[in-house]
N, C-alpha and C positions, 0 to 999 in steps of 0.2 A: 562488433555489433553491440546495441545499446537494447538493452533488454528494462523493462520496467515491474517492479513486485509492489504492488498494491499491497498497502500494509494496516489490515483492521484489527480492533479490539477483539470483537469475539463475544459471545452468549450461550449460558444453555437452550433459548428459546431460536429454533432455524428459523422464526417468522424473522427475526433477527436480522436476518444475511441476506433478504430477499432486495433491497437497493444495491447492496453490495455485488450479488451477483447479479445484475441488471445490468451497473455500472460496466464491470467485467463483461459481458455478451453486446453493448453497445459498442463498446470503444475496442474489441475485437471484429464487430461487422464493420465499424466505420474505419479502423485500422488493419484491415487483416496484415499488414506485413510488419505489422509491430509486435516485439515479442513481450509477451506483457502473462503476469499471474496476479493471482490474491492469497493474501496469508492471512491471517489471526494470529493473532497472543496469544489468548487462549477460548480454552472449551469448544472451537470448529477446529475441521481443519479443512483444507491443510494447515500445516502453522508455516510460520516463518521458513524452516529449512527445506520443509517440501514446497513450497512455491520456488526459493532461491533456486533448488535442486531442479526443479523444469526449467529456469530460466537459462542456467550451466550446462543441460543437456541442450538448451536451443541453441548452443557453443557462442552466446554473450560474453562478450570480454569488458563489458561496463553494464554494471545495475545499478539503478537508482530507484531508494523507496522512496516509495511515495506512502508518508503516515496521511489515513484517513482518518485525522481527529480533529475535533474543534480547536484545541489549546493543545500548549503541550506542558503536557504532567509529567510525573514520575514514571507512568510507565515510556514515556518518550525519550527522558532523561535518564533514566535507568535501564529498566529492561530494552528498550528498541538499542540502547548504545553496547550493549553485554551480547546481546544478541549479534548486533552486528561483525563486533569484534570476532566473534566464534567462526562467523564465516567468512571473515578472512584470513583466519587460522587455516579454517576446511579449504577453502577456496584462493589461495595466495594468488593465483593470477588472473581473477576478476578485479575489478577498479571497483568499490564501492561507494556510492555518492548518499547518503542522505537530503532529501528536500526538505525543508520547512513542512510543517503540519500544514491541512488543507483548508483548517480556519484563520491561519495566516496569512490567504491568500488576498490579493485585491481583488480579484473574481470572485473568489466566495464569499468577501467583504460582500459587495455590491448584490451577488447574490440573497444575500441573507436580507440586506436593506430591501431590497427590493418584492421583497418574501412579504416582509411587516410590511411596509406600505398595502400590499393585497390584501393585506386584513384589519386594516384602519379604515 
């Protein structure tokens, strides 16, 4: 089973997390049989290991994060890669997939374009 871990930066401010968990409660009412969490980097949590860890207890034998960021930085080239290594150390018999960041996307491309055009 293919499990999915939503994977955000993170703030001391929770007004912060409130797309994020929106995101998370939508795409759970419109998927319920998708197994799907959210993590943080840092300062929320869950973090990264407790999201992975419900996805392992939903007995997933493939996850793919999905980074919610515009670009990818250093924490996507660093930390999300350190990170993920670890739990495939923890986790040897999950399949870990990395996706492209979500401002890489051609949807979110056209999203965005289509954002500015509304306010031209």
């Amino acid at each position: 089973m293919r499990g999915i871990l939503l994977f955000a930066h993170g703030s001391r401010d929770p007004e912060w997390a409130k797309p994020f968990d929106r995101l998370l409660a939508t795409t759970r009412n419109t998927h319920p049989e998708l197994p799907l969490s959210l993590a943080y980097l840092e300062k929320m949590q869950p973090d990264f290991f407790q999201g992975a860890e419900y996805l392992v207890q939903a007995q997933c034998t493939t996850i793919t994060i999905l980074p919610l960021f515009l670009a990818r930085g250093g924490h996507l080239k660093h930390d999300l890669n350190h990170l993920q290594h670890e739990a495939e150390e923890r986790w040897p018999n999950i399949n870990w997939i990395t996706a492209a960041c979500i401002g890489d996307s051609t949807f979110m491309q056209a999203a965005m374009v289509n954002w500015i055009h509304t306010h031209s």
